[in-house]
Structures are given as structure tokens and as C-alpha cells.
N, C-alpha and C positions, 0 to 999 in steps of 0.2 A: 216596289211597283207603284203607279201613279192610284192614287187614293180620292181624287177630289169626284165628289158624292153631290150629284144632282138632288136641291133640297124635295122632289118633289117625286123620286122614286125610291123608295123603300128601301133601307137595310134590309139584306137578306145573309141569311147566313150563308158559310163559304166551306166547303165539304174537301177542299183540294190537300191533301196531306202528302208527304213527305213516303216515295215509295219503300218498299224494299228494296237490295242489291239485282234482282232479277224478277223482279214481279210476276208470277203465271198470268200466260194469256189463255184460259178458258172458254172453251165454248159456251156461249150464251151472255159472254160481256165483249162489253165495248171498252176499251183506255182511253179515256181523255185528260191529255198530258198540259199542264199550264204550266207556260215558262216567259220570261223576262228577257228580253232582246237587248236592253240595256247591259251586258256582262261589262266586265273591267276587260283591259287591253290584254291583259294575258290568257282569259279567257277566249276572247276574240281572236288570238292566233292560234291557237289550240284547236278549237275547234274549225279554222280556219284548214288548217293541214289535213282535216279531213274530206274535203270536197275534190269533187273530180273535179280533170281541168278544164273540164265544159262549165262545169258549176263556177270553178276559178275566174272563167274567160265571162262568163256572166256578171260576177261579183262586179269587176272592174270595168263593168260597162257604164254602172250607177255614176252619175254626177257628183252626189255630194257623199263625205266619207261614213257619215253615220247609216245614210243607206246602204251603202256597201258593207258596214261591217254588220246592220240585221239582215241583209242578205246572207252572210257566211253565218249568222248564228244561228239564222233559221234553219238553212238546209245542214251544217253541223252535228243541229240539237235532232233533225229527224233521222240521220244517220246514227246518231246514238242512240236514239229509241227503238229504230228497228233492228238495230244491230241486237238490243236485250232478246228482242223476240225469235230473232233465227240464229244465232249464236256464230255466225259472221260477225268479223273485222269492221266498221263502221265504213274503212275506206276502201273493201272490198262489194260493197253493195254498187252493184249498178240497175241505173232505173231506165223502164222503158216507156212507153206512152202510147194511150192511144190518139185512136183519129181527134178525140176533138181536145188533146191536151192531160187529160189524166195520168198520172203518173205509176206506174205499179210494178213490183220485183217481178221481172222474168224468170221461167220456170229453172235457170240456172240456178237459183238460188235453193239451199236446203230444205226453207218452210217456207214455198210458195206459194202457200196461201194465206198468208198475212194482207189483209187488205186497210189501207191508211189514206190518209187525206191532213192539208196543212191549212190553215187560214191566221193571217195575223194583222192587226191595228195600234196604231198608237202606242207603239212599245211592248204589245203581250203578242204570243203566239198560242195557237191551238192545233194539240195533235191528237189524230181518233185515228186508233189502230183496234184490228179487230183480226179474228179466223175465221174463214170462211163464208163473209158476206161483206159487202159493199157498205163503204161509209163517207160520211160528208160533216163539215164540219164547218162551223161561221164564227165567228168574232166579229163583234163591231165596237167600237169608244165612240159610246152617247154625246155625238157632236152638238152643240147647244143650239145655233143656226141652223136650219136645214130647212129648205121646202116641201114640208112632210106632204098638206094634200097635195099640191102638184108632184110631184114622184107619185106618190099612193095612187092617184088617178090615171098615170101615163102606166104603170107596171102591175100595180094589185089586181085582183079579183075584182068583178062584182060583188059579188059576198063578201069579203076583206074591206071595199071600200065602204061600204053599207055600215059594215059593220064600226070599222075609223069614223065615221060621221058623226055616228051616236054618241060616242064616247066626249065625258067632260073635255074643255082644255087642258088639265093638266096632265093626263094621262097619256094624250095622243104623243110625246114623244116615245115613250117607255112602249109604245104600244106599235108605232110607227121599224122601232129597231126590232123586238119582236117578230113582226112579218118579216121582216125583212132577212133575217138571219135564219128566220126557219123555212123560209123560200130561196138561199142561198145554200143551205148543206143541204136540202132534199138534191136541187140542182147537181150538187157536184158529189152524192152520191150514186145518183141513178148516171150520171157521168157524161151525158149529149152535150155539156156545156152551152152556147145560146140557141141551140135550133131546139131544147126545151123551153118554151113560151114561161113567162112565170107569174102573166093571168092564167095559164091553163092548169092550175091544180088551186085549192084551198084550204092554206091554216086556219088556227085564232094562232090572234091575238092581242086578248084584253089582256090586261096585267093582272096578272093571282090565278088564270088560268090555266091549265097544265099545257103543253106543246101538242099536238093535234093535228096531224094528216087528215080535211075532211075528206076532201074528195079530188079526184084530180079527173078531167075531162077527155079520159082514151078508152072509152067506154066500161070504164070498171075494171081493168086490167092492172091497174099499179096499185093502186092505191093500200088493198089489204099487204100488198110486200115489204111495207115500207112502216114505220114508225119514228117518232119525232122526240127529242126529249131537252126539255129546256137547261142550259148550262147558266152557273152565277160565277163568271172569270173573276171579278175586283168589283168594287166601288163605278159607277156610271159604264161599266163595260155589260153588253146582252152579247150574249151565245146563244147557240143550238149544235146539237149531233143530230142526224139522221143515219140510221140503218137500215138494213133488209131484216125482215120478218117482226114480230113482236113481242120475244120473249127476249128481251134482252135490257140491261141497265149499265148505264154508266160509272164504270169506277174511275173516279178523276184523282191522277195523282199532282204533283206540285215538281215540277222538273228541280233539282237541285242546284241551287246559284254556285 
């Protein structure tokens, strides 16, 4: 996995180990699965035989070949994953969608209430599977360039940008991806895709602070359903999960190379 370490955010330790053969999915946790999109070629066709031929017909839509083949090792690798969880065929799962693009097993399926969500950057993937609640999940590779205030002022919060203001120079990138991922899995758990505004709620964060739902602006209505928990993928990489409700913790496993 890509290792190079912004001199100016923190080694933090790294909790992702090596699952069991079938892991329990338990009520009151979340999975969040870290896996390498870089596999070897024999990997890649392997996992490739598992996609439907809509998945197929997508694959080879990509231009260049490395995008086409983390495309098959994405959706692949989540076929495999939820395959652990309903004790289906990887290549017997089919997915349906909603209105604004979310993807999720129709009640055809055994344990159809497995709910998952996929996000991936710069070579990693993240997958958060869970029972019976709604999940969202971000990845981002701590790009070194980027227009942190301008983005931060066109999309953050008042409060989020208030808060990015204050904060030394060196902090604001680590604190800029931060927001940003934990305002991208809330998004794509509660599942409206962009007619959810993403000034219209409020994380932190500052770096060393925990993940934090403050408040989101539909008059008090979301906010307590939801909670936020910060992910450490690699070296310069920030995550977040979000779920439904607040009793619940991340068990992050390490997908199998």
C-alpha cells in the first residue's frame, strides 16, 4: 500500500488486521473492510469473473487499463464481502438502486438487511457493511496541492469554516480532509446524494479530535440518528464511517491481498 507520510500529520496507529474466514456481522457493529486495488493480474481476472455484465459493460467503458481493472477489483472485492455476510455466491448477488444512485441487495436476497456503502482513492478501497442500519463511508489520499479555503468557503459550514480559520497553517490540510470525508459518508449514508446541501449539517474538524455529528439544519430531526467515527486507512490517507444510531463501533478488518 502507498506509504508516503505527510511530514506534518501524525503517525497514528493502524487497528486494520487480517479477518477470520467468515467474520460475524453482529448487531451494533459496523465492518469496515481496507483493501488495495493494486492486486497482481491473476487477481484481477478472478475477481473480474465475478461481476455482472452491466458491471462488465461498465468496466470497459474506462479509457485507461489500470482504471478498468480498480474498477473490477472494486466491485469484485464488494461482492466478496457481502457474499461473507448472506452466504450467497459473490456472483449471484444482484444490486438495486435507489432514486438518487445508492446501491443495496433487494429483498431477493437471503439477509436483506445487510446494509453497505464503497468509497475509494489513490489505490485503497473502503467498505462499511453493517445490519440493519444505514452506512456511509469516505476515503480520501491527502493530496498536497489543493485549494483548501476556497473549497472550505464554497461547500463548508459557517461553523466548519469558522472553525478552519482559526487553526494554525499546518494543520489546515489534515483538518480540511477531515471535513471533508466526514461530510461525504454522512452524505452517502443518509443516501439523498446532492439534493443533501453539505453546508446544511456540522462536523469538527480539528485533528486529535473525535468524528462529531454537530448538528445538521432540518430542525433537529437527523442529527441524533446518526453518528460519525473517524477511520486511519494508511500513511497520508483520512477516512470516516457514518451510521444510524449511536451504539455502534467500527471493526476494521484488512481485505486479504
Amino acid at each position: 500500500m502507498p506509504t508516503d507520510l505527510d511530514p506534518h500529520m501524525a503517525p497514528r496507529p493502524f487497528s486494520w488486521t487480517p479477518p477470520p474466514e467468515r467474520p460475524p456481522l453482529r448487531d451494533g457493529e459496523v465492518h469496515v473492510w481496507l483493501a488495495d486495488l493494486g492486486q497482481p493480474a491473476s487477481r484481477v481476472d478472478t475477481l473480474s469473473r465475478l461481476l455482472s455484465p452491466d458491471e462488465s459493460r461498465r468496466a470497459k467503458g474506462f479509457y485507461f487499463k489500470h482504471h478498468r481493472q480498480a474498477f473490477a477489483v472494486a466491485r469484485g472485492l464488494l461482492r466478496t464481502i457481502l457474499a461473507s455476510c448472506t452466504g450467497a455466491h459473490p456472483r449471484d448477488l444482484n444490486f438495486a438502486y435507489s432514486p438518487h444512485g445508492k446501491p443495496y441487495l433487494p429483498v431477493a436476497h437471503g439477509d436483506c438487511d445487510i446494509r453497505f456503502n464503497l468509497s475509494h482513492s489513490h489505490g485503497l478501497a473502503l467498505y462499511a457493511v453493517a445490519r440493519g442500519r444505514e452506512v456511509g463511508v469516505d476515503i480520501e489520499y491527502c493530496r498536497p496541492r489543493v485549494a483548501f479555503m476556497e473549497i472550505a468557503e464554497h461547500f463548508f459550514s459557517p461553523l466548519e469554516i469558522k472553525t478552519f480559520r482559526r487553526l494554525p497553517e499546518h494543520l489546515r490540510r489534515e483538518a480540511f480532509f477531515n471535513c471533508w470525508t466526514r461530510k461525504e459518508a454522512f452524505i452517502k449514508a443518509v443516501g439523498k446524494g446532492l439534493s443533501f446541501p453539505l453546508d446544511g449539517f456540522d462536523v469538527s474538524l480539528t485533528p486529535g479530535e473525535p468524528a462529531v455529528l454537530h448538528g445538521v439544519r432540518d430542525g433537529g430531526r437527523q442529527a441524533p440518528r446518526w453518528a460519525l467515527r473517524e477511520l486511519q486507512p494508511a500513511p497520508g490517507y483520512v477516512g470516516a464511517v457514518a451510521a444510524e444510531g449511536q451504539n455502534w463501533q467500527p471493526t476494521c478488518w484488512l481485505v486479504n491481498p
